[in-house]
mmJSON file of the N, C-alpha and C atoms, coordinates in Angstrom:
{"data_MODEL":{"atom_site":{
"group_PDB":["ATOM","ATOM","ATOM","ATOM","ATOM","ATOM","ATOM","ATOM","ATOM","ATOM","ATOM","ATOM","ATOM","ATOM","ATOM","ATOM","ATOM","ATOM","ATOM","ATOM","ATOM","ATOM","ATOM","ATOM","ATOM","ATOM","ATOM","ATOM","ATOM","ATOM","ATOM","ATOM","ATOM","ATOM","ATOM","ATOM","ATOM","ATOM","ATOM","ATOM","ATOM","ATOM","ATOM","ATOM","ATOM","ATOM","ATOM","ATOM","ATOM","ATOM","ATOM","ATOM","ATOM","ATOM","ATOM","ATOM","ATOM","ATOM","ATOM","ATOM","ATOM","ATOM","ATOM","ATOM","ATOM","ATOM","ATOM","ATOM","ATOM","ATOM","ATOM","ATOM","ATOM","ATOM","ATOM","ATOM","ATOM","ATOM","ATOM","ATOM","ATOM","ATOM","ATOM","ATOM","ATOM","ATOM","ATOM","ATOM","ATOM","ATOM","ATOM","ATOM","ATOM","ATOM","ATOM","ATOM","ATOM","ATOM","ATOM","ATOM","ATOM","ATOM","ATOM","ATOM","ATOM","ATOM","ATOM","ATOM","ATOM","ATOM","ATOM","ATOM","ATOM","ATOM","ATOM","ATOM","ATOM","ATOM","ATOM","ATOM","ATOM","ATOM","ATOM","ATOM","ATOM","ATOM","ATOM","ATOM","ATOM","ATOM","ATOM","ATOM","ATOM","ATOM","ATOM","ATOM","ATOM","ATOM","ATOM","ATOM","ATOM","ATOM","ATOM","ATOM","ATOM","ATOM","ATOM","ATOM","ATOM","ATOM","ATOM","ATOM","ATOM","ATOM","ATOM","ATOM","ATOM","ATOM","ATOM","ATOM","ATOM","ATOM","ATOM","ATOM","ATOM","ATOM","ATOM","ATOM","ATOM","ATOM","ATOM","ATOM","ATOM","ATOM","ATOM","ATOM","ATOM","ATOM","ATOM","ATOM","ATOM","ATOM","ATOM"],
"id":[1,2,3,4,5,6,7,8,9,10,11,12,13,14,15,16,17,18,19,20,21,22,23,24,25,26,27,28,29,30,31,32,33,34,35,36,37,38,39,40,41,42,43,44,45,46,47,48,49,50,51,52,53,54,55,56,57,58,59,60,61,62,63,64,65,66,67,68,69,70,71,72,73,74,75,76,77,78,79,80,81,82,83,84,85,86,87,88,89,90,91,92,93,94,95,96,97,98,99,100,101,102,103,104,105,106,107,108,109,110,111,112,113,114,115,116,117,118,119,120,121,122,123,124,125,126,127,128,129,130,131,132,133,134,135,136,137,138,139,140,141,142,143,144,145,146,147,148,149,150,151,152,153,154,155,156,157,158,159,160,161,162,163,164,165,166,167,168,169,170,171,172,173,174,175,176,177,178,179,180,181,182,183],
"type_symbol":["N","C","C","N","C","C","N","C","C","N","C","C","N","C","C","N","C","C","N","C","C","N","C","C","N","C","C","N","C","C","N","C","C","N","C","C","N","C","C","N","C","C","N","C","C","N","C","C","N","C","C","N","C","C","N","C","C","N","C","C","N","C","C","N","C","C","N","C","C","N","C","C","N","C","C","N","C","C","N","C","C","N","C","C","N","C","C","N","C","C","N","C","C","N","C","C","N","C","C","N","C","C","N","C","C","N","C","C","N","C","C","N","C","C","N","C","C","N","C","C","N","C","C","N","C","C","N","C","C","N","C","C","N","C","C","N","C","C","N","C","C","N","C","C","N","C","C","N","C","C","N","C","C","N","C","C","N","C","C","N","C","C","N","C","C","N","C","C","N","C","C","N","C","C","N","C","C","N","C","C","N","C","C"],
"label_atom_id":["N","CA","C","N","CA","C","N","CA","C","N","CA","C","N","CA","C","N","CA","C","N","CA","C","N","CA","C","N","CA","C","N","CA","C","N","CA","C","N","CA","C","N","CA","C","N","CA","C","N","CA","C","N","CA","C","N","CA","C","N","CA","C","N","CA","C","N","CA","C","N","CA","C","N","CA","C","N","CA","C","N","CA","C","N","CA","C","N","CA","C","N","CA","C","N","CA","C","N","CA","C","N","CA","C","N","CA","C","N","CA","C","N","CA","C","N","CA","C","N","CA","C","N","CA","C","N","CA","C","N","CA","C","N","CA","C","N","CA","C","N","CA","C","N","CA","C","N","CA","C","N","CA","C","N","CA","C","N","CA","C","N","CA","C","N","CA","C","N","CA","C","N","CA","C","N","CA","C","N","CA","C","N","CA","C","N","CA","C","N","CA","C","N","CA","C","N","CA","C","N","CA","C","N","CA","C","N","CA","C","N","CA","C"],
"label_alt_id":[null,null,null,null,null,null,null,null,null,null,null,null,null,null,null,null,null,null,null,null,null,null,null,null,null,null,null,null,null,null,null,null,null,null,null,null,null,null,null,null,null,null,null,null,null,null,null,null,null,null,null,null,null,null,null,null,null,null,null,null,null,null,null,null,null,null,null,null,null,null,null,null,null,null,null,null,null,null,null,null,null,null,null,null,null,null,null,null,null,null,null,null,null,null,null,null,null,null,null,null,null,null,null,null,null,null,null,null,null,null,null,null,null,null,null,null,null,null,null,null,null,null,null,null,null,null,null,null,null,null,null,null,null,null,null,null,null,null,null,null,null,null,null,null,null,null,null,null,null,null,null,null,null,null,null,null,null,null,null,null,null,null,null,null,null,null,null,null,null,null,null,null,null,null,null,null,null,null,null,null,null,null,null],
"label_comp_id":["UNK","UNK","UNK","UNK","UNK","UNK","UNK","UNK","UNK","UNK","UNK","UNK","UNK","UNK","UNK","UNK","UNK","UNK","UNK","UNK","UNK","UNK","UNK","UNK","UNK","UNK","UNK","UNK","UNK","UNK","UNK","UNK","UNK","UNK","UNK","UNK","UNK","UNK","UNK","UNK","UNK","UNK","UNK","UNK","UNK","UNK","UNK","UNK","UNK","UNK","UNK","UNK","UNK","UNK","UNK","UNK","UNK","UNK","UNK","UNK","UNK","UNK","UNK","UNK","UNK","UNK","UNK","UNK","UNK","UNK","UNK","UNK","UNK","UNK","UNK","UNK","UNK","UNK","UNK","UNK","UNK","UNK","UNK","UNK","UNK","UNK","UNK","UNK","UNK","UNK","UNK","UNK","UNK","UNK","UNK","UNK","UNK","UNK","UNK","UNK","UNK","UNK","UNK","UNK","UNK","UNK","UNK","UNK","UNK","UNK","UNK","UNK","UNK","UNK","UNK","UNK","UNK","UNK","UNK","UNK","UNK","UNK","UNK","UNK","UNK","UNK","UNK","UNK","UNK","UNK","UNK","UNK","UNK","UNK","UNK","UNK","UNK","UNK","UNK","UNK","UNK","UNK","UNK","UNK","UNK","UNK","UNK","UNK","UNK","UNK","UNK","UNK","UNK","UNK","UNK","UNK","UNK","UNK","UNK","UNK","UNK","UNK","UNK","UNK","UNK","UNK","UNK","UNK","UNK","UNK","UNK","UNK","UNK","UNK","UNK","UNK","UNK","UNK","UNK","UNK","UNK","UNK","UNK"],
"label_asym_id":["A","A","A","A","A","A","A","A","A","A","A","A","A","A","A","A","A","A","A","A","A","A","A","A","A","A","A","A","A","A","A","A","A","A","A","A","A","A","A","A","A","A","A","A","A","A","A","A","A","A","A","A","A","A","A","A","A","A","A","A","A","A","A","A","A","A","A","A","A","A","A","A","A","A","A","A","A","A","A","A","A","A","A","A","A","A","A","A","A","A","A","A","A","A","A","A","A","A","A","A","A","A","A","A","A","A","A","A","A","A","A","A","A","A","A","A","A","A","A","A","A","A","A","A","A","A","A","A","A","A","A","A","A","A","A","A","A","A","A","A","A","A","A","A","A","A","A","A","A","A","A","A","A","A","A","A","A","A","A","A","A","A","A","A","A","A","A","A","A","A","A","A","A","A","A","A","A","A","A","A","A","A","A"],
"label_entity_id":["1","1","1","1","1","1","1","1","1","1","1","1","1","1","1","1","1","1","1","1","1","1","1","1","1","1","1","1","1","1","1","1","1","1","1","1","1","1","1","1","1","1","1","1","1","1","1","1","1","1","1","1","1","1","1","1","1","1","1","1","1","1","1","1","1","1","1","1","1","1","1","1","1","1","1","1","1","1","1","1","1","1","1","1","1","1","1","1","1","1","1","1","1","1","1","1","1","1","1","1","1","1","1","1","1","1","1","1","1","1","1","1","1","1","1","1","1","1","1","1","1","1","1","1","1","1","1","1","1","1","1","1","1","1","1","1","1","1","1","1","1","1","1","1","1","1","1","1","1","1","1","1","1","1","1","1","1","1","1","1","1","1","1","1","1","1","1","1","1","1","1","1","1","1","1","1","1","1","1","1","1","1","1"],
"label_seq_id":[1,1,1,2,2,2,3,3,3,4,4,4,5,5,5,6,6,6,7,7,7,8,8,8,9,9,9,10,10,10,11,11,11,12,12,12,13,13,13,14,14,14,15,15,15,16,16,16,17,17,17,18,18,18,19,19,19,20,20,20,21,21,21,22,22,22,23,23,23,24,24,24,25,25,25,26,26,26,27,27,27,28,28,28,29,29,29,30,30,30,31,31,31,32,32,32,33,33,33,34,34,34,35,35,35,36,36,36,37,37,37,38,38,38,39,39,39,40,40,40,41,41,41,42,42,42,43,43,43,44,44,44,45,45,45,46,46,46,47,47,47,48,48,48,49,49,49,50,50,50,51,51,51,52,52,52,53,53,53,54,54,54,55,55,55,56,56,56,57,57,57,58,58,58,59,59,59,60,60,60,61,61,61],
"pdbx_PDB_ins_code":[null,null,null,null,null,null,null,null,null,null,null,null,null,null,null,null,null,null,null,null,null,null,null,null,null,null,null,null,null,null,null,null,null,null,null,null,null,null,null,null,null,null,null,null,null,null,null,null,null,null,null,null,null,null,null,null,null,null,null,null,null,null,null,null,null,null,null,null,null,null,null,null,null,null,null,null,null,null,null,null,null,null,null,null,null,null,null,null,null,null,null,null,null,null,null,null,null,null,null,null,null,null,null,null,null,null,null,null,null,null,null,null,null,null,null,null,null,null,null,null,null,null,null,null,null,null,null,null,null,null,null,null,null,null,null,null,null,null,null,null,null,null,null,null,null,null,null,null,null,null,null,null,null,null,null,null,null,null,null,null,null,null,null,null,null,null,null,null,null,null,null,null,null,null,null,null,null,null,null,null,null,null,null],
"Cartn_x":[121.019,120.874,119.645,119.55,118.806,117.464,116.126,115.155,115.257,116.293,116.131,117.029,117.945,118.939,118.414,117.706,116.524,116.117,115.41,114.193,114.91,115.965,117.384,117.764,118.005,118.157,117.611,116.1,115.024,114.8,114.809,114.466,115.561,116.806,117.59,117.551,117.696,117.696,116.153,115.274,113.905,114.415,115.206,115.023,116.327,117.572,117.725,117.222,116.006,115.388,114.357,114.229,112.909,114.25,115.869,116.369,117.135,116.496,117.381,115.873,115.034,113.896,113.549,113.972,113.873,115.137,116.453,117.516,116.919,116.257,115.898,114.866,113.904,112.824,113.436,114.577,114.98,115.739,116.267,117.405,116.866,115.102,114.52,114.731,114.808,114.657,113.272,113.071,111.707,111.04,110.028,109.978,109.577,109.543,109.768,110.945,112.179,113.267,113.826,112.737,113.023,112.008,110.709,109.743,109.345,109.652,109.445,110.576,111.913,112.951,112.748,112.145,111.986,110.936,109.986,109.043,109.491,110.397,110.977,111.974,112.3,113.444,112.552,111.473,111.049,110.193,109.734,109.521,110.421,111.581,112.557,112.873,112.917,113.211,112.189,111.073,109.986,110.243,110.564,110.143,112.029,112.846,113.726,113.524,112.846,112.372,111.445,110.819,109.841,110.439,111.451,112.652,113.079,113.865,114.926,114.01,112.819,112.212,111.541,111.283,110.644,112.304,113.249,114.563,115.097,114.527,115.103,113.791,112.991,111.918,112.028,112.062,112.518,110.992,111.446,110.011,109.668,107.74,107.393,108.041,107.549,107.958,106.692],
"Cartn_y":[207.091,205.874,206.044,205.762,206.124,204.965,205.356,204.352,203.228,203.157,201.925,200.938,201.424,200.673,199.987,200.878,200.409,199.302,199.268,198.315,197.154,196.759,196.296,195.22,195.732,195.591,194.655,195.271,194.894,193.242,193.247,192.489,191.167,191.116,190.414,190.0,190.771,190.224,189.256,189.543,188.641,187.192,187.735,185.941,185.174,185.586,185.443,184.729,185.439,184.523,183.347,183.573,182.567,181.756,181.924,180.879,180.006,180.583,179.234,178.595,179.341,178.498,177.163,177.498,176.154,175.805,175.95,175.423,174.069,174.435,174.113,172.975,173.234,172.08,171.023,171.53,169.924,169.536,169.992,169.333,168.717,169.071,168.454,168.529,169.973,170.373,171.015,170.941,170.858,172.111,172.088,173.672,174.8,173.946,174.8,175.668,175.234,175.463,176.916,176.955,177.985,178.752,178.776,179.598,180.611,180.786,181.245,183.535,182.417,183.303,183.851,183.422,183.538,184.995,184.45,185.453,186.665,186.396,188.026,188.462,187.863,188.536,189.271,188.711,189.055,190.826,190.5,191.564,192.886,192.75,193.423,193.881,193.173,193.547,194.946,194.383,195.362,196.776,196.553,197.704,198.661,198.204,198.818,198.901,198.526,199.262,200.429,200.611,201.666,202.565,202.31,203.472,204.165,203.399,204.018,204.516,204.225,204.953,206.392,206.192,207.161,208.39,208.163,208.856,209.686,208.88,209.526,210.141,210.187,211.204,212.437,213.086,214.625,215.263,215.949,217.007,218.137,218.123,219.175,220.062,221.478,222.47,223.329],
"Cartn_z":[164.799,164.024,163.122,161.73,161.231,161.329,160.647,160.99,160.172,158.87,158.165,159.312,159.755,160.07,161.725,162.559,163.268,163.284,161.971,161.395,160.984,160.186,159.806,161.214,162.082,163.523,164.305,164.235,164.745,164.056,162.799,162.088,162.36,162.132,162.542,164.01,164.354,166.35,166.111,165.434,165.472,165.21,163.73,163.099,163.505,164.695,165.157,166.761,167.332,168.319,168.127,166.329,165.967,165.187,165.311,165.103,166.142,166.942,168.498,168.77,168.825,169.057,168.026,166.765,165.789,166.26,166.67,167.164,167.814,169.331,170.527,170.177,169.008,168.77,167.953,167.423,166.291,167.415,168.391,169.68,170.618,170.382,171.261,173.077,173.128,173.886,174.33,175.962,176.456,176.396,175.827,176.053,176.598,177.985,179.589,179.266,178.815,178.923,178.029,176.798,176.189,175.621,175.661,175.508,176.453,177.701,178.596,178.232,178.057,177.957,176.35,175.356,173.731,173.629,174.946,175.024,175.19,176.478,177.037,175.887,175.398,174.421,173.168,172.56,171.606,172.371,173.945,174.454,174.064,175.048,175.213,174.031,172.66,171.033,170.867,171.019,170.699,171.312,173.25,173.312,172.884,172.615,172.313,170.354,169.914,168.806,168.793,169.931,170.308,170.525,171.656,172.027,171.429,170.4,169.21,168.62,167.953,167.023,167.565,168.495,169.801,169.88,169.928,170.513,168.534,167.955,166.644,165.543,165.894,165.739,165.794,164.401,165.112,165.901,166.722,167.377,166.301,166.49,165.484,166.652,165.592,165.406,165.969],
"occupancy":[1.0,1.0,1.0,1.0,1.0,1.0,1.0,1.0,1.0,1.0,1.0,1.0,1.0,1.0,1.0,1.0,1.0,1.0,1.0,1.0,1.0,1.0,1.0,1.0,1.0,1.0,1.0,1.0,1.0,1.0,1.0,1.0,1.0,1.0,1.0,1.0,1.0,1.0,1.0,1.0,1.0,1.0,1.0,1.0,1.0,1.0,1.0,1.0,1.0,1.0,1.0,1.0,1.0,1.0,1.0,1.0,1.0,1.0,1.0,1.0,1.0,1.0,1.0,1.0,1.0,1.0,1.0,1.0,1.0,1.0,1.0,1.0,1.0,1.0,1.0,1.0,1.0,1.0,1.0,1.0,1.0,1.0,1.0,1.0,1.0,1.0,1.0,1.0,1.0,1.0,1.0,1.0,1.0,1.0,1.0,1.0,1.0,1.0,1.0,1.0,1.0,1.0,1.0,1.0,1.0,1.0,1.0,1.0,1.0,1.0,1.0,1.0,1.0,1.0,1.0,1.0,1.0,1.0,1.0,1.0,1.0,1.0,1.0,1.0,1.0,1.0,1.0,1.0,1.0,1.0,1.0,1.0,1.0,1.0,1.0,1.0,1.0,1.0,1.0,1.0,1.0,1.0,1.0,1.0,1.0,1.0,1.0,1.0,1.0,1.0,1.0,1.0,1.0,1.0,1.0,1.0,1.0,1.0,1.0,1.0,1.0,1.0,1.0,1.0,1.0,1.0,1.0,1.0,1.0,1.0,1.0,1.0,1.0,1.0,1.0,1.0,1.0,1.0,1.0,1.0,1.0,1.0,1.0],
"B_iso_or_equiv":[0.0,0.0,0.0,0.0,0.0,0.0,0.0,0.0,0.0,0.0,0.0,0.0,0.0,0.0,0.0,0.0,0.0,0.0,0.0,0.0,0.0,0.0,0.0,0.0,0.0,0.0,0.0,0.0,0.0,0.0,0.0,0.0,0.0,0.0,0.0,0.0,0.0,0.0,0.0,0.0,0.0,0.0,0.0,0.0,0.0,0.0,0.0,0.0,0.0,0.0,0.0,0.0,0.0,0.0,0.0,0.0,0.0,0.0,0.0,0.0,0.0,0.0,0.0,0.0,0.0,0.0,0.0,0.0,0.0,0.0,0.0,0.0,0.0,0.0,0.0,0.0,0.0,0.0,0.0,0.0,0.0,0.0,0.0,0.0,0.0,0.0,0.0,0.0,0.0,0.0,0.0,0.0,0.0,0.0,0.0,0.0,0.0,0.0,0.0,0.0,0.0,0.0,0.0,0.0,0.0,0.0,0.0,0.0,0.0,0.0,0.0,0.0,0.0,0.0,0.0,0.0,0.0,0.0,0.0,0.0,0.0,0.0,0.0,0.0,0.0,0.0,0.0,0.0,0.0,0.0,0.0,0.0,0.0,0.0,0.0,0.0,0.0,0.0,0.0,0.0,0.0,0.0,0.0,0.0,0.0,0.0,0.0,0.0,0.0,0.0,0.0,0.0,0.0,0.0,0.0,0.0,0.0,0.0,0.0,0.0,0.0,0.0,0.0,0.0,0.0,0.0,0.0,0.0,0.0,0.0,0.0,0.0,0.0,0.0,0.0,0.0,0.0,0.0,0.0,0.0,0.0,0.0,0.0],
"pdbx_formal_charge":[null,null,null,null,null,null,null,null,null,null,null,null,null,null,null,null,null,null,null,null,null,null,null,null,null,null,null,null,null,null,null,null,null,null,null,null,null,null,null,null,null,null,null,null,null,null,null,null,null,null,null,null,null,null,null,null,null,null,null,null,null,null,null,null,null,null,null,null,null,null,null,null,null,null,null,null,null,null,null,null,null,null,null,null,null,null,null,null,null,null,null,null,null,null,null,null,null,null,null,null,null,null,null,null,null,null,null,null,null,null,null,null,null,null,null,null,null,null,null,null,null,null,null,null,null,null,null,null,null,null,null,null,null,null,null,null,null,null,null,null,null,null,null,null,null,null,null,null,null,null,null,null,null,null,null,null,null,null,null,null,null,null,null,null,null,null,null,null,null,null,null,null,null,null,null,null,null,null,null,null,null,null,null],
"auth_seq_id":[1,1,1,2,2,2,3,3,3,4,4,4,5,5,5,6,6,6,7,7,7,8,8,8,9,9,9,10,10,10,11,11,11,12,12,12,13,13,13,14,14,14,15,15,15,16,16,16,17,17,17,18,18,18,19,19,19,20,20,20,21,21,21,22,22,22,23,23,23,24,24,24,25,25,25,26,26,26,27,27,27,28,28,28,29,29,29,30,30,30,31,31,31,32,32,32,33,33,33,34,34,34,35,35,35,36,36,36,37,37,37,38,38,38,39,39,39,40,40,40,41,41,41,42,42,42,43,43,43,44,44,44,45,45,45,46,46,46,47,47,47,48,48,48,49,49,49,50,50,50,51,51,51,52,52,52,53,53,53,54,54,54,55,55,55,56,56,56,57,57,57,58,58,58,59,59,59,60,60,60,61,61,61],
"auth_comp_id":["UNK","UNK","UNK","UNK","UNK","UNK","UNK","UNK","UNK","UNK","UNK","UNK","UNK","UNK","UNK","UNK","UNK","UNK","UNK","UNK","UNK","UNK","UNK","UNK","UNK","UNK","UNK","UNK","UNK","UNK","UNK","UNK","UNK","UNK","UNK","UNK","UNK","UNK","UNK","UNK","UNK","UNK","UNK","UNK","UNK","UNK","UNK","UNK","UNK","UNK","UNK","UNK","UNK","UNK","UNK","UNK","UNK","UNK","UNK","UNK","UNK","UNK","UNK","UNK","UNK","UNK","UNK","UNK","UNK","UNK","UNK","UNK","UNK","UNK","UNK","UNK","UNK","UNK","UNK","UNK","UNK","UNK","UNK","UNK","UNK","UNK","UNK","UNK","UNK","UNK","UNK","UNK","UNK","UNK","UNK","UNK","UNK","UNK","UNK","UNK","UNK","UNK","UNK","UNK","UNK","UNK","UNK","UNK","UNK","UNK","UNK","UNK","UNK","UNK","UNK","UNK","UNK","UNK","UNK","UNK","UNK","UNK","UNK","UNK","UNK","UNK","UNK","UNK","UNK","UNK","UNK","UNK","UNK","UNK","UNK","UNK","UNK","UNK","UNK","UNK","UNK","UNK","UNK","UNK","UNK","UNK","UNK","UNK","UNK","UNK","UNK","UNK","UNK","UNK","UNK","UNK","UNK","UNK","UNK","UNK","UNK","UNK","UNK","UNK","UNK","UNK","UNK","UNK","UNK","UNK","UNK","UNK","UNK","UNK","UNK","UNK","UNK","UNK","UNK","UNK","UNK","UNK","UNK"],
"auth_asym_id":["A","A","A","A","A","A","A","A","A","A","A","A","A","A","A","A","A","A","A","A","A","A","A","A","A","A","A","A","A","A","A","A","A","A","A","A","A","A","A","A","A","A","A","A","A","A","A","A","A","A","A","A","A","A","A","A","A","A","A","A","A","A","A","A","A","A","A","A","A","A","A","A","A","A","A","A","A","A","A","A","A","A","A","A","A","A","A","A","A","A","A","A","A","A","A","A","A","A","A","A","A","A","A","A","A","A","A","A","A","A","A","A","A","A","A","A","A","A","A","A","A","A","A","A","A","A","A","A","A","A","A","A","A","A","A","A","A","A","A","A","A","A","A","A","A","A","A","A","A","A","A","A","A","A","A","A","A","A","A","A","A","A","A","A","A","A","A","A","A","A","A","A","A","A","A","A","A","A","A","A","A","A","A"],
"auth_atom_id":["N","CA","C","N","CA","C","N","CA","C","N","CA","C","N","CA","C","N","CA","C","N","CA","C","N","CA","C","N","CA","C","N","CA","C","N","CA","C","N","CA","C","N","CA","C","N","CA","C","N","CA","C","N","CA","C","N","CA","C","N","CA","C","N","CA","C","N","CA","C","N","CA","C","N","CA","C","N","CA","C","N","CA","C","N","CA","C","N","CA","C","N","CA","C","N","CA","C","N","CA","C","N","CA","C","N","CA","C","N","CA","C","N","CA","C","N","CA","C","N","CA","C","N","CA","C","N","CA","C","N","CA","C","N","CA","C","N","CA","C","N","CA","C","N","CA","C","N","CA","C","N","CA","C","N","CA","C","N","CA","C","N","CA","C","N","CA","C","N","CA","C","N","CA","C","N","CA","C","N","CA","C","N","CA","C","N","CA","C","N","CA","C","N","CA","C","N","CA","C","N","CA","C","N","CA","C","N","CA","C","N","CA","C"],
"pdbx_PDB_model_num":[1,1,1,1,1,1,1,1,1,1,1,1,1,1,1,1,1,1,1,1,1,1,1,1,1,1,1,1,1,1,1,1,1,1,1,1,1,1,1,1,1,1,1,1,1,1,1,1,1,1,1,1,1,1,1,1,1,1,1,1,1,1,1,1,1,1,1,1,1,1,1,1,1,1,1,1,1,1,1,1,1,1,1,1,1,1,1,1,1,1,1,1,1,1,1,1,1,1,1,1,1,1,1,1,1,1,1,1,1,1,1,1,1,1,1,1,1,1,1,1,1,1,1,1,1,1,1,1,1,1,1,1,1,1,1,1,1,1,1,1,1,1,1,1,1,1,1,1,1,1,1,1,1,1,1,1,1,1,1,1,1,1,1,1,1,1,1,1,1,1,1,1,1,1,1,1,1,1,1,1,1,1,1]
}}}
């Protein structure tokens, strides 16, 4: 997978989780209920952007 498409990725899955979280505040929902889980996801985003970028790196030489 190349690194634009990575980054592409990365980027969407973000504004994707920063769009249920504005979902969740105009619905007025508590936000026990969804900051907790917003966190781990934005985690989990990161370190599988680390991964991929880490796995498609070519090795020097």
């Amino acid at each position: 997978m190349p690194r634009a498409k990575i980054l592409i990725a990365y980027i969407v899955i973000d504004l994707l989780i920063v769009g249920g979280v504005v979902w969740c505040v105009f619905q007025h929902v508590p936000v026990s209920k969804y900051f907790f889980p917003a966190i781990l996801l934005f985690i989990a985003n990161g370190v599988w952007l680390v991964v991929m970028t880490v796995r498609n790196t070519p090795r020097r030489q």
